[in-house]
C-alpha positions in Angstrom: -8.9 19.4 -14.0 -8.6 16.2 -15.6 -11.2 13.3 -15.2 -11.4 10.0 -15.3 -13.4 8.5 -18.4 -14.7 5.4 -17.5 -14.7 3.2 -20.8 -14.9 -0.6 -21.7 -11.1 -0.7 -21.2 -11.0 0.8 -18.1 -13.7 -2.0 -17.0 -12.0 -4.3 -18.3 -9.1 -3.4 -16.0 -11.3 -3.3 -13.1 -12.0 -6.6 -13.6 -9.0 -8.0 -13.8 -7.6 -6.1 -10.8 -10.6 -7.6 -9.1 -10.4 -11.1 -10.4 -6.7 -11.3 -9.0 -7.5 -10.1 -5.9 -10.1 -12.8 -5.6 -6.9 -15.4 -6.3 -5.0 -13.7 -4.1 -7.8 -14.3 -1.1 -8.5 -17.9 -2.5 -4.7 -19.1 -2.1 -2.5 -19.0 1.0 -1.3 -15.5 1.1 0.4 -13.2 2.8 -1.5 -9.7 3.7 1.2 -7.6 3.2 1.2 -9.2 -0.4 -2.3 -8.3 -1.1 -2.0 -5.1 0.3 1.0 -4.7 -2.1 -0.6 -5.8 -5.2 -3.7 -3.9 -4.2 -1.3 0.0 -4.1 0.5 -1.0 -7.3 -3.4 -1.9 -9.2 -5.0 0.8 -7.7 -2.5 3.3 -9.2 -2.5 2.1 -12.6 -6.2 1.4 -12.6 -6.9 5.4 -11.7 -3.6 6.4 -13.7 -1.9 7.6 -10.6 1.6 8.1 -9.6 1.5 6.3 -6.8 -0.3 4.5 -3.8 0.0 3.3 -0.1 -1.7 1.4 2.4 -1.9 2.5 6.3 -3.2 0.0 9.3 -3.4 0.6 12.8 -0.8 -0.8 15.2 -1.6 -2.7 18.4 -1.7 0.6 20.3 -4.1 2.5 17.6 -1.3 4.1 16.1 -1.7 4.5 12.0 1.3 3.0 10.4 2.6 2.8 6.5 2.3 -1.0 5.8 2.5 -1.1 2.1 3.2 1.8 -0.9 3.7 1.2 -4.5 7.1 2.9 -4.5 10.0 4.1 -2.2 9.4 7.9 -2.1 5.7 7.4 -1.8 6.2 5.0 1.4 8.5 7.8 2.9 6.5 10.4 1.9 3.7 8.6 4.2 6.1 8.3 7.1 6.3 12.1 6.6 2.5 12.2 6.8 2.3 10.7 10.1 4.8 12.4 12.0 3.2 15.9 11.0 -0.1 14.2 11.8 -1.5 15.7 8.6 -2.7 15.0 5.4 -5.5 12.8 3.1 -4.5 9.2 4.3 -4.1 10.2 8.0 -7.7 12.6 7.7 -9.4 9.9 5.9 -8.3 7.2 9.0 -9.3 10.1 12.0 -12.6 11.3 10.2 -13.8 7.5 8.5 -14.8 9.5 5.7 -13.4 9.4 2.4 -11.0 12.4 1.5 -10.3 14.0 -1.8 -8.1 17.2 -2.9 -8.0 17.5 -6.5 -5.5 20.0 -6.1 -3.3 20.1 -2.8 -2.0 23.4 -3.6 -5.0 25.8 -3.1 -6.1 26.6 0.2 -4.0 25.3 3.6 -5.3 22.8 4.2 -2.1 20.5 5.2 0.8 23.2 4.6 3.4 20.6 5.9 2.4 17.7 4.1 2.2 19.5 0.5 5.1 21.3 0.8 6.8 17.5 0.7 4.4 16.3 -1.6 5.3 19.0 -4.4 8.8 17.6 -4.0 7.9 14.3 -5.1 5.4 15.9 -7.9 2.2 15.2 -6.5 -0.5 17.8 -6.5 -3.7 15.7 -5.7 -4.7 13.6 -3.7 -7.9 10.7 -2.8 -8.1 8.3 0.4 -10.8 5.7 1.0 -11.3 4.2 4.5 -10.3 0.8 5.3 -13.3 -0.9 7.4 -13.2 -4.0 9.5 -16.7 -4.3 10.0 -17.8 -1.1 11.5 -14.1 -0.3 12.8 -11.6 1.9 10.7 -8.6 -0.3 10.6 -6.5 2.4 8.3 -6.9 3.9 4.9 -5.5 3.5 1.3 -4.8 6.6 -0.9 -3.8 7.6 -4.2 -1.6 10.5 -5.2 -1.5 12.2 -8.7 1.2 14.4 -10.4 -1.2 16.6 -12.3 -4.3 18.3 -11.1 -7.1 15.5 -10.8 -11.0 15.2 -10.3 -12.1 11.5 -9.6 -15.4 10.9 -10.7 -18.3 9.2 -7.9 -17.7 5.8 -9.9 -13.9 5.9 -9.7 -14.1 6.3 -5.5 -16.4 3.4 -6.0 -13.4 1.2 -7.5 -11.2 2.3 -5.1 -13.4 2.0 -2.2 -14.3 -1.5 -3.8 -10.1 -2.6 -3.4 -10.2 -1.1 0.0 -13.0 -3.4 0.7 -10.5 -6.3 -0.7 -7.8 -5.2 1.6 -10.4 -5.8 4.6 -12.1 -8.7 3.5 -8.1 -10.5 3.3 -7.6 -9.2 7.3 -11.1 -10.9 7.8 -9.5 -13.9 6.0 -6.8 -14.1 8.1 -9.0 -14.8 11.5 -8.5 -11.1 12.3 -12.5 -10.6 12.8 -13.5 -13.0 15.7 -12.0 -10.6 18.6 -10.3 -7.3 19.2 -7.6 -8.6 20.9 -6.6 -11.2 18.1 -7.7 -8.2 15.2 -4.9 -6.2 17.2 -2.2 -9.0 17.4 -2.5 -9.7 13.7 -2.6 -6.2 12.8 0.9 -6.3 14.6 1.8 -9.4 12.7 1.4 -7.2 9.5 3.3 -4.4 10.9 6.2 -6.6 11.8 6.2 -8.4 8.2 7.0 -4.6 6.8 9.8 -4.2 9.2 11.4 -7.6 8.0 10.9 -6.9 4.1 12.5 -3.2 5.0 15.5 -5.2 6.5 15.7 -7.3 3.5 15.4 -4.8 0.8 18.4 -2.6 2.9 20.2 -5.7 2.6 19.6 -6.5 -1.4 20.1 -3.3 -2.0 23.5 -2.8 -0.3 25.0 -6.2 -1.4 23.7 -5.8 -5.5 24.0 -2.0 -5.8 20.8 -0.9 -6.5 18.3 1.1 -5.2 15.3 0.1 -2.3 12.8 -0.2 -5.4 15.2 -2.2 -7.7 15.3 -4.4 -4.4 12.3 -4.9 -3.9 11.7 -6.2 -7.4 14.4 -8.5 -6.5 12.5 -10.0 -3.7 9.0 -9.5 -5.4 10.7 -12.1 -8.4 12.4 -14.7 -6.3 9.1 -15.0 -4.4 6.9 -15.6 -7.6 9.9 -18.0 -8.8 10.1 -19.9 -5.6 6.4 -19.6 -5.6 7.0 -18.2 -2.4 5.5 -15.0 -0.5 7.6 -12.0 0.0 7.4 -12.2 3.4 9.1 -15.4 3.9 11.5 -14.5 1.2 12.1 -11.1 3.0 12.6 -13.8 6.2 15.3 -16.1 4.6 17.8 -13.0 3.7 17.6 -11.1 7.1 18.0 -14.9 8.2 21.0 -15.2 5.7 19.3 -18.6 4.7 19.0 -16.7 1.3 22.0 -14.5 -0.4 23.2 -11.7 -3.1 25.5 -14.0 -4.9 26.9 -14.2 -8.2 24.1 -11.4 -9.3 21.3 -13.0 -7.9 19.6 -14.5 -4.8 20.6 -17.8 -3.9 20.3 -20.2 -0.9 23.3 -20.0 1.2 
């Protein structure tokens, strides 16, 4: 198994994961941002493949609302239509849930036989806390057999913590009615960035990631969020023209 040294450059990335995060919370931001930036740090900080975010729904249904990449954000779809695997445990038990190899044993047949076709074979999910309440849960897949040391499940229990402290940010702590309705907010703010990328990604001929970036750079060139980016195209206020988004 391979294992995570920690080392003054690793710290130093911790840091600066951290310390963006903390500008993320101080400006005006969008969750689904944050919760973004949080999959995409979180994989590079623990040399991962990939990364995802779940959150309940209003109904207390788990739902993917952010993944570093394409595959991984379908293979989590997967994961919670079988009901089955380390992000989905991790939200049902509140505990935190690792598999340093997902092929030994049976312990979620369906879920690594899909994994394995993506080249993951481990596997670590944190729980995501709003106050004493587990909102959802943020994991981390690897493509090569993997042992996270205590420390490490520290740092990533530490972003999860971010991810909780932005909902709390965002009024989501004073009742359970409103933690629901914003929850839902968040929820529908994935279904509009989904529309958006579709739509990039059929008008410039690339694929959902490439459109995604596409989004992901207007919105820091606008100095806009993706969200409201993601908006304006399924609004058609903004267009694929010319090789590039422009305003109508």
């Amino acid at each position: 198994m391979t294992e995570i040294k920690r080392s003054g450059s690793y710290d130093a990335e911790f840091a600066h994961v951290m310390a963006e995060a903390v500008r993320t919370l101080a400006s005006d931001f969008e969750f689904l941002d944050l919760a973004h930036q949080l999959t995409v740090s979180t994989a590079s900080l623990l040399g991962a493949g990939a990364a995802g975010v779940m959150l309940e729904d209003a109904t207390g249904r788990l739902q993917v609302l952010s993944a570093s990449d394409e595959d991984t954000r379908l293979l989590e779809i997967f994961e919670l239509q079988r009901e089955e695997g380390p992000c989905y445990e991790c939200w049902r038990s509140g505990t935190v849930v690792t598999a340093p190899d997902i092929l030994t044993g049976d312990r979620w047949p369906s879920f690594v036989k899909e994994a394995r076709t993506l080249g993951f074979v481990s596997a670590a999910a944190v729980p995501l806390r709003l106050r004493a309440r587990v909102v959802g849960a943020l994991n981390v897949f690897w493509t090569t057999p993997w042992t996270v040391s205590a420390q490490d499940m520290d740092a990533v229990q530490a972003l999860a913590d971010v991810a909780a402290v932005g909902l709390v940010q965002q009024r989501l702590a004073r009742e359970s009615g409103v933690v629901a309705e914003q929850l839902g907010n968040a929820l529908h703010s994935r279904v509009t960035i989904e529309q958006a990328k579709g739509l990039v990604a059929t008008k410039a001929h690339v694929d959902i990631d490439d459109a995604f970036g596409i989004l992901e750079a207007y919105a820091v060139a606008s100095g806009s969020s993706v969200v409201a980016v993601a908006q304006d195209v399924v609004d058609r206020i903004i267009t694929w023209q010319d090789g590039a988004l422009r305003p109508a």
